[in-house]
Structure formats: C-alpha cells, structure tokens
Kinemage of the C-alpha trace (Angstrom):
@kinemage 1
@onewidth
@group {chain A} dominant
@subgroup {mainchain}
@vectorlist {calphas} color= white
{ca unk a 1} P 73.314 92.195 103.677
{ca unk a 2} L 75.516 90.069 105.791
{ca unk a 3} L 74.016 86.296 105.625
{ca unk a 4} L 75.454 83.092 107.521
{ca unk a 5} L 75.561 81.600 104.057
{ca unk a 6} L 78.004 83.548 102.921
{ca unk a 7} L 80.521 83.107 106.159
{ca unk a 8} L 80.069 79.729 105.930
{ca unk a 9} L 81.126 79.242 102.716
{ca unk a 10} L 84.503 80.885 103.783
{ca unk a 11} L 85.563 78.037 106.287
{ca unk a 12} L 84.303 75.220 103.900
{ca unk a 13} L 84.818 76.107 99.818
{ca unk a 14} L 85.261 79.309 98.744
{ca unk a 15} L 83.529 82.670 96.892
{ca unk a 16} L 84.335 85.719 95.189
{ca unk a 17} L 83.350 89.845 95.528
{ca unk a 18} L 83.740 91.756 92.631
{ca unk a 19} L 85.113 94.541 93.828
{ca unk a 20} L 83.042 97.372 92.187
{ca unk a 21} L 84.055 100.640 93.364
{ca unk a 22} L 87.469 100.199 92.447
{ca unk a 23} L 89.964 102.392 90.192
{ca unk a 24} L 92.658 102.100 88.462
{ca unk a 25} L 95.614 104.480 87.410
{ca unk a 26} L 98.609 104.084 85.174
{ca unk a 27} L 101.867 105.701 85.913
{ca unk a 28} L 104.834 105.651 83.265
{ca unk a 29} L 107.619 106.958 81.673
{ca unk a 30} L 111.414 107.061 82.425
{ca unk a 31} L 111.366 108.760 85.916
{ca unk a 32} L 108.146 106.430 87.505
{ca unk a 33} L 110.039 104.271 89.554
{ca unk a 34} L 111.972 107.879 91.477
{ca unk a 35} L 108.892 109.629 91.456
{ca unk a 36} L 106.762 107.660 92.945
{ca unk a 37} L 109.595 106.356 95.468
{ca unk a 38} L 109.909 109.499 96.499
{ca unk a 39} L 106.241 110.310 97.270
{ca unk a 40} L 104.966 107.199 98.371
{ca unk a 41} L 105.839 105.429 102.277
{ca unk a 42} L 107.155 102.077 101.117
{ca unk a 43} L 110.047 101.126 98.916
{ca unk a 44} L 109.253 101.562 95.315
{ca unk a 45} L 112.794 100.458 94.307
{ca unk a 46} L 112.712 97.638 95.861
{ca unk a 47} L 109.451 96.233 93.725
{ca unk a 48} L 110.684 93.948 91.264
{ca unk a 49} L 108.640 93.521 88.071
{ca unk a 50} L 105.001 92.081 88.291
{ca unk a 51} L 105.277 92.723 91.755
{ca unk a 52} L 102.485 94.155 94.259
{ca unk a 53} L 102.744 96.559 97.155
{ca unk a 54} L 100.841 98.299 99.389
{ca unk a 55} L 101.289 102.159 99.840
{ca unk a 56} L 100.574 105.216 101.095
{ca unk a 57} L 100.681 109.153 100.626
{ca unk a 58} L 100.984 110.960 103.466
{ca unk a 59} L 100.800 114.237 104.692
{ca unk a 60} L 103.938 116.092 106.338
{ca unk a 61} L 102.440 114.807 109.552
{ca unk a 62} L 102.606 111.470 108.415
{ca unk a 63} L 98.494 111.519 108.534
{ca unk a 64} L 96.953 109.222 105.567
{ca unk a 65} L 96.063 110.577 102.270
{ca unk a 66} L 95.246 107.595 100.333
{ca unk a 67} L 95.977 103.792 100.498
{ca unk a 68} L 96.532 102.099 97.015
{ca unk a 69} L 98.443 98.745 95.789
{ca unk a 70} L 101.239 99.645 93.331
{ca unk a 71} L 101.708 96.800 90.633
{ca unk a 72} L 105.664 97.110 89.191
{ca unk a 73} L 104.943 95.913 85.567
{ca unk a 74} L 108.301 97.129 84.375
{ca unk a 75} L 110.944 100.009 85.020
{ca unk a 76} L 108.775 102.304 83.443
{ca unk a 77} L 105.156 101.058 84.002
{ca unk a 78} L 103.081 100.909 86.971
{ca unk a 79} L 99.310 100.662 87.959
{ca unk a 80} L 97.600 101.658 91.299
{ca unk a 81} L 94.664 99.681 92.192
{ca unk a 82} L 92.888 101.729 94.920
{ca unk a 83} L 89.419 101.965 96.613
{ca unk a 84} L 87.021 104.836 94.476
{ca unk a 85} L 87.508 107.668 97.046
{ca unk a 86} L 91.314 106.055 97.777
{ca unk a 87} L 91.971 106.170 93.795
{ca unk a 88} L 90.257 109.938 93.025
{ca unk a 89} L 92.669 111.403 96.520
{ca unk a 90} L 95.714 109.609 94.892
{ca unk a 91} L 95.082 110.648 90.920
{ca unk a 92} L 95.070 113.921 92.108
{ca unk a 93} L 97.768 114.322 94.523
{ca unk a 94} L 100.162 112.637 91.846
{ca unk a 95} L 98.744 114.975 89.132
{ca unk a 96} L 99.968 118.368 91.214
{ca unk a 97} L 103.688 116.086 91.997
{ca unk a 98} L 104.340 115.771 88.349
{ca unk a 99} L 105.464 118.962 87.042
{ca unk a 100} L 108.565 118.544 85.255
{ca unk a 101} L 109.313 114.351 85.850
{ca unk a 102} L 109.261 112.272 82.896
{ca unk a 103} L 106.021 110.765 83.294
{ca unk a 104} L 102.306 110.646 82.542
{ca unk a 105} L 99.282 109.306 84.668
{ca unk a 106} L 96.442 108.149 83.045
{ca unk a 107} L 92.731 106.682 85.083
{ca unk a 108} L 92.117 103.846 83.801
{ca unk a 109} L 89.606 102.474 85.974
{ca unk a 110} L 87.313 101.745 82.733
{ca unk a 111} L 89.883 99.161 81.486
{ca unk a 112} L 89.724 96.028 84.467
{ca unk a 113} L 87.096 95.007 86.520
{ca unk a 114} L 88.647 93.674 89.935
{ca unk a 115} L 87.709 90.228 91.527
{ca unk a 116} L 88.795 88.597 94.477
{ca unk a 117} L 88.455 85.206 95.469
{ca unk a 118} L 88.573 84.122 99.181
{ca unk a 119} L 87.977 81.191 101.540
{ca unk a 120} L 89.347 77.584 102.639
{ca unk a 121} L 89.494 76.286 99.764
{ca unk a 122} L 90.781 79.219 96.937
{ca unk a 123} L 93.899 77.601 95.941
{ca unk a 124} L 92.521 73.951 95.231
{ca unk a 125} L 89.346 75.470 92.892
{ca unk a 126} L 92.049 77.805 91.222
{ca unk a 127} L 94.207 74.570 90.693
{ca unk a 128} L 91.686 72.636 89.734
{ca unk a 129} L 91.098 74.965 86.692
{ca unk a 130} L 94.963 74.681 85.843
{ca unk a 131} L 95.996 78.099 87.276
{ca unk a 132} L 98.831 78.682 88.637
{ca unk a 133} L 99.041 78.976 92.545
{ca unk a 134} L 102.851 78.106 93.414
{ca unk a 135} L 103.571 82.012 93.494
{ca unk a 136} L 105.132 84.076 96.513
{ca unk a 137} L 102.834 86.507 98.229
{ca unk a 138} L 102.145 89.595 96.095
{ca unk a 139} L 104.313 88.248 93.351
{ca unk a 140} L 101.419 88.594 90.012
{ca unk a 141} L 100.920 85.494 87.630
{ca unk a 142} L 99.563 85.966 83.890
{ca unk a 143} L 96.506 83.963 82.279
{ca unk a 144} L 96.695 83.930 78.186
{ca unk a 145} L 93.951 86.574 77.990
{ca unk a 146} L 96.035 89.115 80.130
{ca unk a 147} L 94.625 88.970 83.316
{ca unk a 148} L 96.797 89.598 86.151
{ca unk a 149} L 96.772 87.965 89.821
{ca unk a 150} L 98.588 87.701 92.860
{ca unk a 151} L 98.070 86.339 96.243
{ca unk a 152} L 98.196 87.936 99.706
{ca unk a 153} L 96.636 86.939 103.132
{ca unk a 154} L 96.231 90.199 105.496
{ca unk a 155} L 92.556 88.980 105.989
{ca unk a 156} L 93.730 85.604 107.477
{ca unk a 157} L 92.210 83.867 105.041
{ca unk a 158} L 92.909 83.086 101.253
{ca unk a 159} L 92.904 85.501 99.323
{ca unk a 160} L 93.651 86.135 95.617
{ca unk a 161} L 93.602 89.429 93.225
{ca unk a 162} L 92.694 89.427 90.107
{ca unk a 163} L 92.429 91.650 87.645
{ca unk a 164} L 90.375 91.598 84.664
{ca unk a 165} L 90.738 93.447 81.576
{ca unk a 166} L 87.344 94.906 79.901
{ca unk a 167} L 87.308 94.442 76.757
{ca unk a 168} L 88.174 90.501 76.190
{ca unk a 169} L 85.985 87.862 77.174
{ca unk a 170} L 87.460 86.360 79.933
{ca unk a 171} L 87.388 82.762 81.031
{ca unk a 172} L 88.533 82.809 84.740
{ca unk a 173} L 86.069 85.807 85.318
{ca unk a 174} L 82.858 83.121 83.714
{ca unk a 175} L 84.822 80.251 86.300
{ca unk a 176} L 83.871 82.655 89.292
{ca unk a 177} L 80.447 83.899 88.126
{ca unk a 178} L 79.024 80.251 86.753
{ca unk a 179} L 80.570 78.233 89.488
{ca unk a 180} L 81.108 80.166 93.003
{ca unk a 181} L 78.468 82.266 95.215
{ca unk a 182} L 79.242 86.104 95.672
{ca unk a 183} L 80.092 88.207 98.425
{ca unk a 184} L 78.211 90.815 99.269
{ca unk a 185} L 79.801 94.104 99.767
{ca unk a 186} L 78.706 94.526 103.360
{ca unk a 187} L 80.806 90.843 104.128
{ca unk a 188} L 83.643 92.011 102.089
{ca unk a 189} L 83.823 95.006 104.965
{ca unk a 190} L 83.315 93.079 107.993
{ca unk a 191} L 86.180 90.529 106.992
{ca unk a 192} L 88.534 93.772 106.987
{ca unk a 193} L 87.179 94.828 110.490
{ca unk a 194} L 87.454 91.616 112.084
{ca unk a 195} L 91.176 91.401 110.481
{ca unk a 196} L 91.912 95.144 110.828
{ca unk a 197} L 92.904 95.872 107.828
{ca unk a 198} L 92.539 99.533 107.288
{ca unk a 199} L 90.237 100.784 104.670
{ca unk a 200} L 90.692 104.235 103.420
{ca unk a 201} L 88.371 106.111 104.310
{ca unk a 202} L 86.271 104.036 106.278
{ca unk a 203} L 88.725 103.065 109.186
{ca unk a 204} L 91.510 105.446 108.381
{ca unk a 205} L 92.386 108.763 106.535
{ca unk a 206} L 92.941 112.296 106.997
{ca unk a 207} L 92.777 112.502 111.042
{ca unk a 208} L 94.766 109.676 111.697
{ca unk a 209} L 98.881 108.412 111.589
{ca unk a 210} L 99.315 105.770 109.513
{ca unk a 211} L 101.142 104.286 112.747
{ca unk a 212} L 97.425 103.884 113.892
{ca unk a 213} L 96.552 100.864 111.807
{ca unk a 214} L 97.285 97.189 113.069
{ca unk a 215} L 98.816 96.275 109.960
{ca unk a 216} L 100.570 99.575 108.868
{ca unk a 217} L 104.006 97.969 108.485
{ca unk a 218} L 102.843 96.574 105.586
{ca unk a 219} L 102.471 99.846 104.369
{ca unk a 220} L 105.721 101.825 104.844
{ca unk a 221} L 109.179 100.614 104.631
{ca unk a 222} L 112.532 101.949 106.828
{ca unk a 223} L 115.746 103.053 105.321
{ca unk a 224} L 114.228 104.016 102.282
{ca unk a 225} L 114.719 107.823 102.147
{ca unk a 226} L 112.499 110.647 102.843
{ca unk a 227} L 109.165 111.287 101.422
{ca unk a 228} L 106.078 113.300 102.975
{ca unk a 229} L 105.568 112.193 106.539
{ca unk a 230} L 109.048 110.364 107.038
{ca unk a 231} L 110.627 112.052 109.992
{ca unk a 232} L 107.221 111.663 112.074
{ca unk a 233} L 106.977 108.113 110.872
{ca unk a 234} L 110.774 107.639 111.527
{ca unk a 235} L 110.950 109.503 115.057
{ca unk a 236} L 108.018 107.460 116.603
{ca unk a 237} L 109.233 104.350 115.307
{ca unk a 238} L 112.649 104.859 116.600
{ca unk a 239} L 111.697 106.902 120.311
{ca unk a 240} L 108.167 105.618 120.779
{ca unk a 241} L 108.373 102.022 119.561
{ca unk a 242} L 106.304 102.644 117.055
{ca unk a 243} L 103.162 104.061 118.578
{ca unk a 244} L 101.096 107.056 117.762
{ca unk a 245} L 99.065 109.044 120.291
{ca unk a 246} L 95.903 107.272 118.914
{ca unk a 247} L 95.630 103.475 117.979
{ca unk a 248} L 93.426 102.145 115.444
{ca unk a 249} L 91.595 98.681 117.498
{ca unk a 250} L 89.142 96.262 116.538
{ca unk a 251} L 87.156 95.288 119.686
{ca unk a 252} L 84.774 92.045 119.586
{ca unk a 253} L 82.100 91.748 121.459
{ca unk a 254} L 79.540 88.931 121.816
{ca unk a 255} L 75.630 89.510 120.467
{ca unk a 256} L 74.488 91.713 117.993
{ca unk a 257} L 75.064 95.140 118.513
{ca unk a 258} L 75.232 99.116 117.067
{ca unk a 259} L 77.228 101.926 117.420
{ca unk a 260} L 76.976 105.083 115.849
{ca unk a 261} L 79.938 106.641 114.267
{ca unk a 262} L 81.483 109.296 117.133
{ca unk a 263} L 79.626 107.057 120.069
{ca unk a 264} L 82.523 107.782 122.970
{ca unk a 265} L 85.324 105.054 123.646
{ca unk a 266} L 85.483 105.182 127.586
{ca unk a 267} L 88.244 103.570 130.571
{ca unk a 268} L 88.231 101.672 133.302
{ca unk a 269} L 87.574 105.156 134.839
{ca unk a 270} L 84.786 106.091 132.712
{ca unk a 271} L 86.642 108.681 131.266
{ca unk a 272} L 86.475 109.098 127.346
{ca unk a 273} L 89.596 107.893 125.772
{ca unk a 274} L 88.249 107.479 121.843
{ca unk a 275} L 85.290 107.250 119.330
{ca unk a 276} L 83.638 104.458 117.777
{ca unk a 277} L 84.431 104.694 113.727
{ca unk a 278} L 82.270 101.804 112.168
{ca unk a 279} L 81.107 98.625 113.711
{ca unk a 280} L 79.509 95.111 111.599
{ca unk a 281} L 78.048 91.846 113.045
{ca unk a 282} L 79.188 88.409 112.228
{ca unk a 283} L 75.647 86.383 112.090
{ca unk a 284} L 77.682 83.262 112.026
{ca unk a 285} L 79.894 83.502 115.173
{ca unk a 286} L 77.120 85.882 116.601
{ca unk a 287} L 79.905 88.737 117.531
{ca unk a 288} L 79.811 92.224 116.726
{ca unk a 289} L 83.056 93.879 115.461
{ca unk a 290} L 84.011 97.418 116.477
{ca unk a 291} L 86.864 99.545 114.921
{ca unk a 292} L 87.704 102.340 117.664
{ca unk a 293} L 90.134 105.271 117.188
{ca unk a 294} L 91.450 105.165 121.353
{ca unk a 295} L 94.211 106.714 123.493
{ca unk a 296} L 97.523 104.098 122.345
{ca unk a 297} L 97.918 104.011 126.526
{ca unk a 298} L 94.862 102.795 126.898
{ca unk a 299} L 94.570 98.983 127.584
{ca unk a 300} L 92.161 97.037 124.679
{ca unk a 301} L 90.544 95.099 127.592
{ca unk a 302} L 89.089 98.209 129.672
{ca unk a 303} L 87.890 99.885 126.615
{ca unk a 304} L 84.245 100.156 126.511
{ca unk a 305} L 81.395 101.804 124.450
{ca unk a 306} L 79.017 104.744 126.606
{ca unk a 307} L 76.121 103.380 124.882
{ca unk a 308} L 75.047 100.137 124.205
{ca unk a 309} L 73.475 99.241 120.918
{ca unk a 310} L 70.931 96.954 119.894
C-alpha cells in the first residue's frame, strides 16, 4: 500500500526497497563481451570494468524481449540484474544463443539480495557511514564484504544500487534495515510511472518498440553494429526521428482515480487512439499517474480516458 509517509520521506531523508523479485545471471568465459554485444541493443564493448548498463533483447522487429542491467566485472565476467519475469525471458533467450561461443551462463539469483536506496538525502546518510559516493553514474564501488553499488538517477531522484551477497553478514544491508523506513513495493512502481521508466513487463514488452519508452535511449546505443532489431531501430531513428507508430506516455491527472488495463485512450475527436496499461495514485500530491500505449501523432494534451475511474 501506497502511504503519504512513505513519499514524504523521499523529499526530506531518505528510504530503501529491497527489491525482492529480482534475479541474477552470470555470463563468462572468453567470448562474453562479443556475444553478448552482439545480441544485446546497447554497446557492450564500450562497458569498461565495474561498469553498469542498461539493455535490451529484442526481437527482429525491434519489439522488447527483456530489459536487464549488465554489470562489466571484467573481460570475461558479467552479471545481469533483471526484474523475475525480465531475468527468466533473458536466461533463456541467452541459453538457445550460446551454442558453440566460449561461454557459460549460470542463475544466480540465490547469491545477492538487491537493495536500493532513494530520496533527498541518499548520498549524505551513505557518507555519513564512510561510503563512498564521489562515483560517476553507473560506475560500481566495492565495500570490504563484497558488495557492489553504483548510482543512477532515471527516477529523478537519488538513487543507489546495491547489491548484496547472501551468504556474509553484511553491514551496509543492517545500516538500511536498523536505521531507514522501507518502501513498499506498490511505491517502488508508482515512482517508475510518474518518471516513465519502463518496467518489463508491466509498461513494456512483447507488443511494443523499444522506441516506445520515454527513456529508451538509455537503452540502445548507435553505431554499434547489428544485433536483433537493429535495422528497425536504426531506420526509424534515422527517417522518423526516432518515433514508433505507438508511444509509451505517462499522463497525470489530478484526484484519485482507476483505470482498468485495456480502458480505451481517446482524441480530441473521441476517436480511440490507445489503451490504458497500468495506472497508481500519489496520496501525497493527490494525482493519479497513467501509463498509456497511444497513436505517437497523437498530442499528450488531448488524450483522454473513455471511462472515468473512481
């Protein structure tokens, strides 16, 4: 449940989720770093060690498969840190890829818990426990007990990683339990909607280009070579400015409202342009967030529900 509480807390100190339904996957041997650059949307060569990056696997449409971050730990080593349903689409597309490369994938997702600390105030209670904050966006950091971290702001707000290994006591994961309130799961979602950051599958996946998403540069790099999806990628990036047939938009609205999943997106003219995909109310600035899947021509500002919730 969604509580002002929580919200609050955001603007003023700070809190951690711990993200439970994540999994993880290791990827190594000699040929990681070419196989998975040539599978996966974004530069893989380009990551330089204890580096993060988000990715994607795509169909030959260029529609989403899975969303994952890809931690470089060396040449040879890499882990994918993915939603549950993200993580068990990804496992098993790179499992069929393998066949002859120099590599073996393992799941993990037993071996770190995954925590994330957000709000105002993140950096000073991290630096107020002597760790490290002076690091470059998605760039990791180390604690003595292996933990790994990194830093990245897509939600607007800060935001750090880490992750936890299992079986060691760990003394940064007791800092956030002992001394910080929790997120809930349900606020953990509605701070992606309201910064429209896609979520696989919730707000994107099989039906849609990943040129749908707001933030889907952040996903795919140019220049890099082809993998699955890269000439329908490439040719509406360089003939359509970037814009799929179908855009991916988070539309506020003020009061508490509902919209079923599928309730018709509508224009000016009445006419249905879209479907609602998920929808989540901030108690605290009493607004209602809707992600819609609309017609790219379609102007945000004359998009409007057929069916008014609650």
């Amino acid at each position: 449940m969604i509580t002002i509480e929580e919200l609050q807390v955001l603007e003023t100190n700070c809190a951690f989720h711990e993200a439970a339904n994540t999994g993880f996957f290791l990827l190594r041997g000699n040929d990681a770093s070419t196989f998975l650059h040539r599978l996966l949307s974004n530069n893989v060569n380009a990551l330089q060690e204890n580096q993060v990056q988000h990715n994607a696997l795509l169909d030959r449409k260029g529609k989403v498969l899975s969303l994952f971050r890809l931690l470089k730990k060396d040449s040879c080593t890499f882990f994918g840190i993915a939603s549950t349903t993200a993580h068990t689409q990804a496992f098993s597309l790179l499992t069929q890829f393998i066949l002859s490369s120099e590599v073996s994938l393992t799941d993990v997702s037993s071996s770190f818990s995954h925590f994330i600390l957000l709000g105002a105030k993140a950096d000073t209670f991290l630096e107020e426990h002597d760790i490290e904050t002076k690091l470059e966006d998605f760039n990791c950091g180390k604690l003595e007990d292996g933990s790994m971290y990194w830093r990245e702001n897509l939600l607007g707000i800060q935001t750090w990683h880490f992750l936890f290994p299992t079986l060691f006591p760990n003394k940064t994961k007791n800092l956030f339990t002992e001394h910080l309130p929790s997120l809930s799961a349900e606020t953990f979602f509605l701070l992606h909607l309201q910064g429209e950051v896609p979520l696989f599958p919730e707000t994107i996946g099989s039906e849609n280009i990943l040129l749908e998403a707001a933030k889907s540069s952040h996903f795919y790099a140019r220049g890099k070579g082809c993998y699955p999806g890269q000439e329908v990628i490439e040719r509406l990036l360089t003939y359509n400015k970037g814009k799929a047939p179908f855009s991916l938009r988070t539309l506020s609205l003020s009061g508490e409202h509902f919209f079923a999943k599928g309730t018709d997106v509508l224009n000016a003219k009445n006419e249905k342009c879209g479907q609602v995909l998920t929808c989540g109310y901030n108690p605290y600035l009493k607004q209602t967030s809707v992600v819609v899947r609309a017609k790219s021509n379609q102007p945000t500002h004359e998009l409007q529900m057929s069916v008014r919730g609650r």
